[in-house]
LUMFIZA-816166 format. One record per atom (N, C-alpha, C): atom name; residue number from 1; x, y, z; residue in three letters. Coordinates in steps of 0.001 Angstrom, whole numbers, plus 500000, padded with zeros to 6 digits. Example, Ala and Ser with C-alpha at 12.3 -4.5 7.8 and 13.67 -1.06 7.14 Angstrom:
PT N 1 513190 494310 507800 ALA
PT CA 1 512300 495500 507800 ALA
PT C 1 513200 496700 507800 ALA
PT N 2 512850 497750 507080 SER
PT CA 2 513670 498940 507140 SER
PT C 2 512900 500030 507870 SER
***
This chain:
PT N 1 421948 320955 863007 UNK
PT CA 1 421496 321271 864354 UNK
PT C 1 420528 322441 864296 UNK
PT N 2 419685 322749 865085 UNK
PT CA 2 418519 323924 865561 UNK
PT C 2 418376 323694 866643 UNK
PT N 3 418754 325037 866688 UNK
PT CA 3 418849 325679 868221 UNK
PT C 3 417548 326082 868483 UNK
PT N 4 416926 326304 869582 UNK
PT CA 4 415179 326780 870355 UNK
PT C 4 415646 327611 871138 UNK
PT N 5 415194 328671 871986 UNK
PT CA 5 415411 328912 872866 UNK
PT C 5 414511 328955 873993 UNK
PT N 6 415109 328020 874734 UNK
PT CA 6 413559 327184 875684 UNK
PT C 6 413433 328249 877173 UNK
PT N 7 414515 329082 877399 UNK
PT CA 7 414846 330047 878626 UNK
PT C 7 415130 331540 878148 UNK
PT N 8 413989 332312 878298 UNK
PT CA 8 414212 334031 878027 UNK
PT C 8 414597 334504 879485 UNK
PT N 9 415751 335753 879547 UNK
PT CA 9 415876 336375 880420 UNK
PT C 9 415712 336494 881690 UNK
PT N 10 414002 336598 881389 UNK
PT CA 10 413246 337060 882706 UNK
PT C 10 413011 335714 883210 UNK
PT N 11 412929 334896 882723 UNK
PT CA 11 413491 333363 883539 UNK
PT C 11 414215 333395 883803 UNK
PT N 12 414765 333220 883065 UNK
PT CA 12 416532 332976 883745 UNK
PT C 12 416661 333513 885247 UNK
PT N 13 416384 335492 885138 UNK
PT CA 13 416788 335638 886524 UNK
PT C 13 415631 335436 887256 UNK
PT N 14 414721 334716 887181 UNK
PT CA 14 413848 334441 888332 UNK
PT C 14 413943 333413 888775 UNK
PT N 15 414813 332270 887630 UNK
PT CA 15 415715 331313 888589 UNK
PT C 15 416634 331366 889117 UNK
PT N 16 417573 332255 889171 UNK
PT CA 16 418544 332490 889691 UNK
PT C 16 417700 332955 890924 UNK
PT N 17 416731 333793 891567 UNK
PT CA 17 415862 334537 892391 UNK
PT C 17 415937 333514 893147 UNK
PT N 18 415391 331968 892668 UNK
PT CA 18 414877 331539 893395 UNK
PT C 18 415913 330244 893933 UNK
PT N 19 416927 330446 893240 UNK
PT CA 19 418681 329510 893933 UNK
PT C 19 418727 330478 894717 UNK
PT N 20 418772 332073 895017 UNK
PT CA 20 419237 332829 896044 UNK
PT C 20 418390 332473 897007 UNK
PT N 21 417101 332558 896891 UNK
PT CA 21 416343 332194 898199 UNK
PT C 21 415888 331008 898887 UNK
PT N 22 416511 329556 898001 UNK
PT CA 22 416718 328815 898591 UNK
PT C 22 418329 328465 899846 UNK
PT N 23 419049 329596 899006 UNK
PT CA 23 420270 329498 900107 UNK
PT C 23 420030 330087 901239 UNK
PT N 24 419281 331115 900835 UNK
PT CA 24 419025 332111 902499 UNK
PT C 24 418739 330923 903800 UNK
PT N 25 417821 329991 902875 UNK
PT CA 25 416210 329274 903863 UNK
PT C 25 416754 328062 903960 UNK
PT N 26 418414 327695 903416 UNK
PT CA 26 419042 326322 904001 UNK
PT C 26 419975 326731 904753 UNK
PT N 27 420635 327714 904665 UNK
PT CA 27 421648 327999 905050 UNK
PT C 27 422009 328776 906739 UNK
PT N 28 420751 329285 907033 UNK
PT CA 28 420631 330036 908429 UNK
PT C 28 421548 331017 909034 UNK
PT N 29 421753 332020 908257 UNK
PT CA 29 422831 332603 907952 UNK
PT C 29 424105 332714 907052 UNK
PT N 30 423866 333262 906346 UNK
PT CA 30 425234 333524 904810 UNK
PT C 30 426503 333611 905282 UNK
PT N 31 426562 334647 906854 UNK
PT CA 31 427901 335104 906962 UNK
PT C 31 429006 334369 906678 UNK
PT N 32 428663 332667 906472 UNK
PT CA 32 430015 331969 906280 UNK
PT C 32 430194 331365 905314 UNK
PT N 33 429206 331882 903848 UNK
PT CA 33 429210 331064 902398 UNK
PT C 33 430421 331912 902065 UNK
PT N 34 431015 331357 900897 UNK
PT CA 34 431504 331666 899679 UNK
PT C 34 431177 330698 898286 UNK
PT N 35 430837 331589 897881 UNK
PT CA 35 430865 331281 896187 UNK
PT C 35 431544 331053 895300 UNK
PT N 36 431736 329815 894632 UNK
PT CA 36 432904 329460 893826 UNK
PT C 36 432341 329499 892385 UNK
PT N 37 432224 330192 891788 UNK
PT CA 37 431933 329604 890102 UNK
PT C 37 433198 329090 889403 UNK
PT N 38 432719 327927 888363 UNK
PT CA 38 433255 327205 887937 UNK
PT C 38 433577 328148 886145 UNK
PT N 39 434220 328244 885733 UNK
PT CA 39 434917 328830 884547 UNK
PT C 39 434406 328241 883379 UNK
PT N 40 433593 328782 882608 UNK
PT CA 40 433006 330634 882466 UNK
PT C 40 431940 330967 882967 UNK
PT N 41 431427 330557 882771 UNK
PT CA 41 430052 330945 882956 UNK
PT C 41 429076 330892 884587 UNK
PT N 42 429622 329711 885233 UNK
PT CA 42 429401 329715 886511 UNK
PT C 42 430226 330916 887231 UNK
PT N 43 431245 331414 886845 UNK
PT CA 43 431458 332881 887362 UNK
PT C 43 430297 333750 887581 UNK
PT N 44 430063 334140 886778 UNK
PT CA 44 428875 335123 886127 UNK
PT C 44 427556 334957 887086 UNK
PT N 45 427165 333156 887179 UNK
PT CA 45 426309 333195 887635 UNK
PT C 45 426272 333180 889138 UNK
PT N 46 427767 333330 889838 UNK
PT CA 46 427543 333236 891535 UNK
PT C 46 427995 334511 891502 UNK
PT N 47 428557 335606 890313 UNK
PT CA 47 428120 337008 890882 UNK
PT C 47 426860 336999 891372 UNK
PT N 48 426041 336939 890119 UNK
PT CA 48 424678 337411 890237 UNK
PT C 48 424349 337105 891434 UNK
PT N 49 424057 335952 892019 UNK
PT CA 49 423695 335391 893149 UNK
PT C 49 424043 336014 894298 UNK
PT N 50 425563 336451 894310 UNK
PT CA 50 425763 337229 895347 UNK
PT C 50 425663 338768 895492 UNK
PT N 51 425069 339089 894100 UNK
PT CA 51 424588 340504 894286 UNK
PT C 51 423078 340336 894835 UNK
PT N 52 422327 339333 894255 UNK
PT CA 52 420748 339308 894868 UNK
PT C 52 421331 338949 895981 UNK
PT N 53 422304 338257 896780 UNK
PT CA 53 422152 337946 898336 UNK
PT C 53 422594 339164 899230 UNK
PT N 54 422860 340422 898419 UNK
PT CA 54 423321 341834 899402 UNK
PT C 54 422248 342019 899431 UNK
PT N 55 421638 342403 898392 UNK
PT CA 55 420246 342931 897844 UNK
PT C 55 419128 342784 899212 UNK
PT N 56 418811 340979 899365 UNK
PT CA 56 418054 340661 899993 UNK
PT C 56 418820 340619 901685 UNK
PT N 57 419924 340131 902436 UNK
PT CA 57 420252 340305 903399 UNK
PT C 57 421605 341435 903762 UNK
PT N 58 422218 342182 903022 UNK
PT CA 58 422929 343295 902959 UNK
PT C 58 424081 342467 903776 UNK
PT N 59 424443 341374 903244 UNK
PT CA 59 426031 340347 903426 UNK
PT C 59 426613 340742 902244 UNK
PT N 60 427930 340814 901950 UNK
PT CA 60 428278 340858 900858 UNK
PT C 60 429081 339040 901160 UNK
PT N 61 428857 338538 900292 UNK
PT CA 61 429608 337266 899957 UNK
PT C 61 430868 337107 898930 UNK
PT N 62 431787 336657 899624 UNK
PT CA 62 433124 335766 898643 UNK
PT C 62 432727 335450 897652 UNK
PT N 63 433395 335946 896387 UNK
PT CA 63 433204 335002 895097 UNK
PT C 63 434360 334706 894436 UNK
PT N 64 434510 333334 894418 UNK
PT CA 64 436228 332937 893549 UNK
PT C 64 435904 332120 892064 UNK
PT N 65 436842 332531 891728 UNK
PT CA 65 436336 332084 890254 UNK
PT C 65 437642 330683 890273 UNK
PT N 66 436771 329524 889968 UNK
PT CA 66 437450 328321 890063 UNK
PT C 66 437656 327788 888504 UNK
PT N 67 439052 327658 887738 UNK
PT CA 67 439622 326759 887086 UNK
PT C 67 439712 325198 887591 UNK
PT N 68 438733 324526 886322 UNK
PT CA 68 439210 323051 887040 UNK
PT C 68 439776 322199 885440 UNK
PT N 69 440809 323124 884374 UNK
PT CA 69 441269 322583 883568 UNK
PT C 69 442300 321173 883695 UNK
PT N 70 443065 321529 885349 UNK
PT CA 70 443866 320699 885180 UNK
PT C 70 443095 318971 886281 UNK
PT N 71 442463 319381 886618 UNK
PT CA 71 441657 317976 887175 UNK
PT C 71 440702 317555 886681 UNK
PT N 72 440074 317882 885486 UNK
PT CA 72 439374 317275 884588 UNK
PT C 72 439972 315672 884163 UNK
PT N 73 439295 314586 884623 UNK
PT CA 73 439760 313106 883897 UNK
PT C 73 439559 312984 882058 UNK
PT N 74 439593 313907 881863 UNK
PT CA 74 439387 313766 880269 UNK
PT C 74 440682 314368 878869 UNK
PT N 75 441214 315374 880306 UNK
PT CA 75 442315 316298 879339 UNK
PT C 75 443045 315530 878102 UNK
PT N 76 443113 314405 878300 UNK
PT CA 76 444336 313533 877144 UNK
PT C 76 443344 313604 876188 UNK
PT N 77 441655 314296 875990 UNK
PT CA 77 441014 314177 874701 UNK
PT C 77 441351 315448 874346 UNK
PT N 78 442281 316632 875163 UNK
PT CA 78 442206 317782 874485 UNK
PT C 78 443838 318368 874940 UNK
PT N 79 444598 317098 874212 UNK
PT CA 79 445776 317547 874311 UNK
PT C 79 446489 318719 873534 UNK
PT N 80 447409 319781 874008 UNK
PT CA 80 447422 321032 873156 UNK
PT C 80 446124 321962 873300 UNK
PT N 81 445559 321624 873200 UNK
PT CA 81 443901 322275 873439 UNK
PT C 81 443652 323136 874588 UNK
PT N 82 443801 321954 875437 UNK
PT CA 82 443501 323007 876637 UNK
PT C 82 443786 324502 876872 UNK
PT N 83 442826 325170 877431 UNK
PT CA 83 443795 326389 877808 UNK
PT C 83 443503 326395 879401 UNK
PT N 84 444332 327058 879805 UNK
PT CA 84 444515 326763 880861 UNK
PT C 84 444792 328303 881367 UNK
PT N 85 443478 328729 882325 UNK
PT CA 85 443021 329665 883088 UNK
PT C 85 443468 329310 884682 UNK
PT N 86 443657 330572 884974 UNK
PT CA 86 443788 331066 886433 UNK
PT C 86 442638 330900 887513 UNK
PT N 87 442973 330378 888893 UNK
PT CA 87 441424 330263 889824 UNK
PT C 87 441851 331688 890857 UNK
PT N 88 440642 332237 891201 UNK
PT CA 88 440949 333281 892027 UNK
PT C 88 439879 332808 893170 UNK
PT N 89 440419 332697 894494 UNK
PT CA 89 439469 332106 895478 UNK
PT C 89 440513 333697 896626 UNK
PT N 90 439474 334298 896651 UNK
PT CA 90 439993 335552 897532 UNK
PT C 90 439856 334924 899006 UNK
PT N 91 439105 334349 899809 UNK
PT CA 91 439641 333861 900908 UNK
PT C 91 439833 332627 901557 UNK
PT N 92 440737 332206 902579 UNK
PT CA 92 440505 330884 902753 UNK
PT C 92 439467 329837 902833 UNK
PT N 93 439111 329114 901801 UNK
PT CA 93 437700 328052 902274 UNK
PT C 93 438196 327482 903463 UNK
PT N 94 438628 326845 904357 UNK
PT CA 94 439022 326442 905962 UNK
PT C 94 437997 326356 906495 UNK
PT N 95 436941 325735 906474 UNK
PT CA 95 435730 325835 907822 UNK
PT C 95 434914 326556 906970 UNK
PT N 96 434728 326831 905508 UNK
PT CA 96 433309 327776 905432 UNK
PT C 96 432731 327021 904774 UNK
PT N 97 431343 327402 904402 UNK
PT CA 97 430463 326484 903801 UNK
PT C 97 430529 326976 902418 UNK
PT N 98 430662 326281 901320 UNK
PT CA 98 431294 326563 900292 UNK
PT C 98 429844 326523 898953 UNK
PT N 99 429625 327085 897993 UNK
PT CA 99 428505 326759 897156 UNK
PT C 99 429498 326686 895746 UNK
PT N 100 430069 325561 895462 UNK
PT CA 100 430290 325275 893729 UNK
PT C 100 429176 325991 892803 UNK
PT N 101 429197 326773 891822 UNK
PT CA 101 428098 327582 891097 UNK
PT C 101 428748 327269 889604 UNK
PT N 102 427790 326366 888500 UNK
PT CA 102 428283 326471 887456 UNK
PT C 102 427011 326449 886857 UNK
PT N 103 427117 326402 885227 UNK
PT CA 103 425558 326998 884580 UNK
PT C 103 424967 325510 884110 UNK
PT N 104 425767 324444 883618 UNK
PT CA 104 424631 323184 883318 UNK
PT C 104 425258 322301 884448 UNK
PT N 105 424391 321435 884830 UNK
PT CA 105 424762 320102 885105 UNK
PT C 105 424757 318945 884212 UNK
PT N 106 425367 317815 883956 UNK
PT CA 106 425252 316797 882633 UNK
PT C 106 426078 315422 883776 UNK
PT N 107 426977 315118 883080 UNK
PT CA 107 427321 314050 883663 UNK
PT C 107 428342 313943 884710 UNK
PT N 108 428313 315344 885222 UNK
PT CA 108 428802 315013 886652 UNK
PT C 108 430408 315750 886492 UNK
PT N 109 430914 315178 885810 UNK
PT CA 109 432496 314957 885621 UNK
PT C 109 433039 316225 885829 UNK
PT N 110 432742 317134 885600 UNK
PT CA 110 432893 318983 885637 UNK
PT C 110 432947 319074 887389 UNK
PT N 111 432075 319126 887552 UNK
PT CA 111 431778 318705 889322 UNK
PT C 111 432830 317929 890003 UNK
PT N 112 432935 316774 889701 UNK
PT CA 112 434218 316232 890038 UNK
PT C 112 435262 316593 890359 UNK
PT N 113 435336 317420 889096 UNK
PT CA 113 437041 317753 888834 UNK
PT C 113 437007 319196 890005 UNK
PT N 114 435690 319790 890068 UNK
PT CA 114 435799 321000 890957 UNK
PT C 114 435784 320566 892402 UNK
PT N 115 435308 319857 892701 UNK
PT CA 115 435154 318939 894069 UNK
PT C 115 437137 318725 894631 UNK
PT N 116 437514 318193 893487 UNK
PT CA 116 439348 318085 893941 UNK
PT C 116 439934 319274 893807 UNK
PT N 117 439477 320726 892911 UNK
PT CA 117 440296 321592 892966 UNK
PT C 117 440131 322093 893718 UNK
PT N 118 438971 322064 894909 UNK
PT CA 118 438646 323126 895548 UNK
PT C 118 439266 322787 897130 UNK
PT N 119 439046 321568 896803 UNK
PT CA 119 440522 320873 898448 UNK
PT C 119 441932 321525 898208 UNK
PT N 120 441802 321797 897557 UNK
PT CA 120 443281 322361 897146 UNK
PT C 120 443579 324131 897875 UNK
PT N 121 442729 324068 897683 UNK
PT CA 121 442243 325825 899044 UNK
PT C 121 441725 325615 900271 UNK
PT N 122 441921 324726 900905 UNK
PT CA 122 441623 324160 902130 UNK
PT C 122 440620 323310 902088 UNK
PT N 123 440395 323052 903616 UNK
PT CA 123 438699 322170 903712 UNK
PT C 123 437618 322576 904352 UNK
PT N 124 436739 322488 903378 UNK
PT CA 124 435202 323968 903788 UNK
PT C 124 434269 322843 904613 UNK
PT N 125 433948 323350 905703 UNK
PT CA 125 432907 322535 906401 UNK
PT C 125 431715 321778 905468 UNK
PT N 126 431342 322279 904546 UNK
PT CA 126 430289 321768 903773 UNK
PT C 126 430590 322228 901977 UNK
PT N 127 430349 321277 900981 UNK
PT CA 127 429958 322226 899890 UNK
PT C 127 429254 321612 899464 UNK
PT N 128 428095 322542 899136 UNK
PT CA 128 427083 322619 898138 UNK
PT C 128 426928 322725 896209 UNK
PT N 129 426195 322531 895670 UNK
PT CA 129 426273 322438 894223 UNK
PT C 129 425260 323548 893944 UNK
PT N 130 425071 324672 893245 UNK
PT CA 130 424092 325515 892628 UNK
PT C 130 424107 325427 890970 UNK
PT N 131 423647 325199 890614 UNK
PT CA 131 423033 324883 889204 UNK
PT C 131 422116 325510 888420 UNK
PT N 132 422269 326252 887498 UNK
PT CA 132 421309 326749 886963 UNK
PT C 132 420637 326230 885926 UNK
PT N 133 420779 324965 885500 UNK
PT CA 133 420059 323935 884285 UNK
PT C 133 420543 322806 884647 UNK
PT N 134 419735 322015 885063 UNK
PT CA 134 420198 320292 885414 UNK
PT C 134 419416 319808 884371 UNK
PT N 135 420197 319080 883262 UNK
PT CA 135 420067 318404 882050 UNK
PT C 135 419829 316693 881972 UNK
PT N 136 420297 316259 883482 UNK
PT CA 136 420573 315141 882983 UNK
PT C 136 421468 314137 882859 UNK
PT N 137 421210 312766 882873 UNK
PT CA 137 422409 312447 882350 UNK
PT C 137 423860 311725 883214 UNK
PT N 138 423485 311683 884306 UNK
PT CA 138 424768 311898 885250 UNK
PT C 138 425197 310145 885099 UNK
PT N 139 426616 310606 885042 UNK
PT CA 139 427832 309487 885065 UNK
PT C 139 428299 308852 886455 UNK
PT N 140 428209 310400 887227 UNK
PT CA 140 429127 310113 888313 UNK
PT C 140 427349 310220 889014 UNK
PT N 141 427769 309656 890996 UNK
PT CA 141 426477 309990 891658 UNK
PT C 141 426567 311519 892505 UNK
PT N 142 426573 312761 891969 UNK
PT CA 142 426464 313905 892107 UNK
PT C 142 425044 314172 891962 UNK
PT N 143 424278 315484 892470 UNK
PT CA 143 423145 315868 892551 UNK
PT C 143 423363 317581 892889 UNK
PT N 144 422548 318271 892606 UNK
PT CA 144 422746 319236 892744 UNK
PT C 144 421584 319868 894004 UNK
PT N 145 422230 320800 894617 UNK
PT CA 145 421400 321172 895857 UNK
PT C 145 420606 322214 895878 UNK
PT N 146 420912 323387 894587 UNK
PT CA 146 420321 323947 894084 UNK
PT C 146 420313 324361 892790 UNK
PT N 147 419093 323773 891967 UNK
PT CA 147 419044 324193 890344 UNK
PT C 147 417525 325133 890235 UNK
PT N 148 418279 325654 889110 UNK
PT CA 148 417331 326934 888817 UNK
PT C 148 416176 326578 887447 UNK
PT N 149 416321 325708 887022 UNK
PT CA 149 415625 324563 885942 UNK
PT C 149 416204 323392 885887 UNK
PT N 150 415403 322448 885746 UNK
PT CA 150 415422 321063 885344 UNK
PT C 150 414973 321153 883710 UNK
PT N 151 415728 320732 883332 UNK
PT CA 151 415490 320692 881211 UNK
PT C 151 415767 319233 881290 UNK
PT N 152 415193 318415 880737 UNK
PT CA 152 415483 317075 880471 UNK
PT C 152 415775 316760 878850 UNK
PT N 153 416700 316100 878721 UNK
PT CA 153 417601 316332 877441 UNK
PT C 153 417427 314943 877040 UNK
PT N 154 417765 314680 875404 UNK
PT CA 154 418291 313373 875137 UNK
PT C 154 420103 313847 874946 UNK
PT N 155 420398 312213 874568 UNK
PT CA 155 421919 312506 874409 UNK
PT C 155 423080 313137 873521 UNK
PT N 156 421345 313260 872170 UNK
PT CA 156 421894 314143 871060 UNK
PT C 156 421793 315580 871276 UNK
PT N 157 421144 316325 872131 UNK
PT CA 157 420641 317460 872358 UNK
PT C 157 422264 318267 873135 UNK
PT N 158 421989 319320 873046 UNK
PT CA 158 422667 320401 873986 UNK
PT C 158 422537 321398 874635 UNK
PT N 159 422489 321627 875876 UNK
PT CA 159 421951 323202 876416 UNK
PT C 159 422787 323805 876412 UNK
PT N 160 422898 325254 875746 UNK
PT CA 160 423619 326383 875715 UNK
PT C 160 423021 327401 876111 UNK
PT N 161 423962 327952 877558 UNK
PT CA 161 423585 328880 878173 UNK
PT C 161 424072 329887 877701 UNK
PT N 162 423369 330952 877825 UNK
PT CA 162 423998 332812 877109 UNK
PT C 162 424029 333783 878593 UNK
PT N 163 425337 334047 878767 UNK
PT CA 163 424587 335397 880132 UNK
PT C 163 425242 336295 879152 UNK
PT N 164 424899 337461 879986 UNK
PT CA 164 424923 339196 879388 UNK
PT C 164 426513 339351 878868 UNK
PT N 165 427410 339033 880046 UNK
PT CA 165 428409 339262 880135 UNK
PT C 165 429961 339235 879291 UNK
PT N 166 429001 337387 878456 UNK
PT CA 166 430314 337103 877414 UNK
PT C 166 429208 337017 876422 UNK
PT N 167 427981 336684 876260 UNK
PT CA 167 427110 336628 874814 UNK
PT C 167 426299 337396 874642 UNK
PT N 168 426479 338751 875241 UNK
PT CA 168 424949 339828 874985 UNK
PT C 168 423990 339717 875405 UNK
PT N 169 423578 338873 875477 UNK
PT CA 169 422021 338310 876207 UNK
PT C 169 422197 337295 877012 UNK
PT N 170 420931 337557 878037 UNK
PT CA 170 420515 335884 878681 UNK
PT C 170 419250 335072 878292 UNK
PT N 171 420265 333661 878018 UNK
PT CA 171 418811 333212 877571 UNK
PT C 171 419745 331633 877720 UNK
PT N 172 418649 330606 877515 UNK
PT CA 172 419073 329070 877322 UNK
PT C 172 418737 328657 876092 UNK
PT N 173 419285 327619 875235 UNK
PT CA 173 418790 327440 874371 UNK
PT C 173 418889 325514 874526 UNK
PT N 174 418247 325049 873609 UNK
PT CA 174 418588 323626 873355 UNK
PT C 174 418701 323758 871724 UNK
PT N 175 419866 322466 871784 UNK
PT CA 175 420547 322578 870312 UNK
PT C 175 420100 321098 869912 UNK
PT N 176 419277 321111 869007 UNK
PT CA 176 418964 319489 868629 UNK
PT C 176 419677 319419 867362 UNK
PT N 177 419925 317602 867299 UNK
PT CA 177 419995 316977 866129 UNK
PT C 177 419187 317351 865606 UNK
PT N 178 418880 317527 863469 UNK
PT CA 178 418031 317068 862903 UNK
PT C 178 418568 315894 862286 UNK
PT N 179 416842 315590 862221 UNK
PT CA 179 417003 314260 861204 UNK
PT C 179 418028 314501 860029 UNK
***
């Protein structure tokens, strides 16, 4: 495999810039989002998001960090394996408009499984998908409502995202087969 790295930094957060300011300009007021990132890395990235959304409208926004180990349709490939993390959703979703935040999109199934965990904390008038690399690929018919790059992948390839937080740096990379 060789890795590239097709996303430096200062991309990165100028896509993230520009998922924040597409929520401002769909949303018509924040006061009733919360932010769910999806575990790990979609954590990280609906902080960020909701620090640029004080930044730019001085809301502070909900952020829950969503486990979706146990509604994943795949677990029997990672029996023993799994580990199995905690979700922290600090307030009731009930009526709010909800933004799922994870770092790739691929075939959907991740999404899925967050789509059922998140009924599980009530029922949010709306949820949305934020994405920071849509790869491709999709199994299920999911779409994302806001992505911060489109990377178009084959099926041997891989995008690996880096934020500050757990890998030192931000950056994207794609991981190819070689011949």
């Amino acid at each position: 495999m060789s890795k590239k790295e097709v996303i430096d930094a200062v991309t990165m957060k100028r896509a993230l810039t520009r998922i924040t300011y597409e929520i401002i300009e769909r949303n018509r007021g924040i006061e009733h989002l919360v932010l769910v990132g999806i575990k790990t890395r979609g954590i990280y990235i609906a902080k960020r998001i909701a620090e640029r959304l004080k930044q730019l409208e001085n809301v502070e926004i909900p952020v829950g960090e969503l486990d979706i180990t146990l509604y994943r349709d795949d677990k029997e490939m990672y029996k023993g394996e799994a580990e199995l993390h905690s979700s922290d959703i600090p307030v009731s979703l009930e009526g709010k408009e909800v933004i799922l935040v994870d770092d790739v999109l691929y075939t959907g199934r991740t999404i899925r499984a967050a789509l059922d965990a998140v009924m599980t904390y009530g029922r949010p008038k709306r949820i949305s998908l934020a994405v920071l690399v849509d790869r491709g690929h999709r199994e299920l018919p999911i779409r994302a409502d806001f992505v911060g790059k489109n990377i178009p992948t084959s099926l041997t390839e891989e995008i690996i995202v880096e934020v500050e937080e757990t890998d030192g740096q931000d950056r994207i990379l794609i991981d190819r087969e070689e011949d």
